[in-house]
Structures are given as C-alpha cells and as structure tokens.
N, C-alpha and C positions, 0 to 999 in steps of 0.2 A: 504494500500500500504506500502510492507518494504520503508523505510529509507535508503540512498548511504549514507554515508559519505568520501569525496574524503579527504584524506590531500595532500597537495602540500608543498613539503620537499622548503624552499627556503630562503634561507641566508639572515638574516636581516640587516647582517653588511652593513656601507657605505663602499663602497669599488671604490675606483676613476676607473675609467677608463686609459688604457693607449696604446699605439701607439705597435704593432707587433715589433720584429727585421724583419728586411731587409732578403731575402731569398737571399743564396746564388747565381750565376749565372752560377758556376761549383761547383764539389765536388773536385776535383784536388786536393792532397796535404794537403787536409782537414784529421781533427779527428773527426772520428765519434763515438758517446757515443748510446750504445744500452740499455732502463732501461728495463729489463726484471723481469717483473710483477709476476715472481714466479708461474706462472700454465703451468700445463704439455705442452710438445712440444715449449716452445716458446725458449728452445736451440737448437733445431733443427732447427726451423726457421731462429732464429739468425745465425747459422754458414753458412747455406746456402744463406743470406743478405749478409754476410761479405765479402762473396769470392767473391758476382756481386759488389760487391762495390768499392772492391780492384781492378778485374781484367778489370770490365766494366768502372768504372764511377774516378780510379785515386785516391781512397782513399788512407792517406798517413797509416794513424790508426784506427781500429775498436775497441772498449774495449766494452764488456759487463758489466754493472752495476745492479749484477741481487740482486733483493727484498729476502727478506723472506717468505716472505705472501701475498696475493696480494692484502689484504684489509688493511693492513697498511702502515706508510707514508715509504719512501725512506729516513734513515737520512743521506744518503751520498749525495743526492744535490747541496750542494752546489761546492763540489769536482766533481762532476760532472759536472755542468758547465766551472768552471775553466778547467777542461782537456780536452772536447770538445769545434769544431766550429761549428758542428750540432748536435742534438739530435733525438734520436727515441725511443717513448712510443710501445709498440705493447705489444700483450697479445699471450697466445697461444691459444690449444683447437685445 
C-alpha cells in the first residue's frame, strides 16, 4: 500500500486571543478602506462597491488601498487603518 503523507501548515506561535471590534450599526459618514489584493478584476469590482456605498448605504469616503502582488504583505497597514472606520479585504477573479 502507497504511503499519504498529509502536512498540516499551522503556526506554532502562542498567539493570545483577542475580543473582535464592535460592527458598525450604519455606514453613514463613515470611510471606507478597500485592500485590493492585486489580481485581475478586483478594480472593477471595487469601483462598482464604491458607488453602492456612496449612493446606497451614506458612505462619507471610499479609498482603495491596492497591493502589488497578492501573495505579499500590504506594508501600508497601518495607514490604513488610521484612514479608515471600516475595512474591506476582497480579491478578484
């Protein structure tokens, strides 16, 4: 009988636990931060997010925050949060 060997990818750091932020209750007036993952279509998506967000749902600001690559880190982060009160990961495809 062949042999599986499965590996199971899984971080050995301790890493605490910690509590969600609170979801907003509207988007009203809100900045929305879009991190676009760098693969095909996901600016098309995004622009077409923006405008329901604006016209539908009261958003004050939309910015896109787009990657290089989609398998490397995002090193604007942290400016990112600071300039958003929501965030939205999404990919394209």
């Amino acid at each position: 009988m062949t042999e599986i060997r499965v590996q199971i990818p899984v971080d050995v750091r301790d890493v605490p636990s910690m509590d969600l932020p609170q979801r907003p209750h509207s988007l009203k007036g809100l900045r929305v931060g879009l991190l676009d993952n760098g693969k095909e279509f996901t600016d098309v998506v995004y622009e077409g997010l923006a405008e329901v967000l604006k016209r539908d749902y009261g958003v004050a600001e939309v910015k896109v925050w787009p990657k290089v690559f989609p398998a490397k880190a995002a090193p604007f982060i942290a400016d990112m949060v600071s300039a958003s009160d929501v965030a939205i990961s999404g990919i394209g495809h």
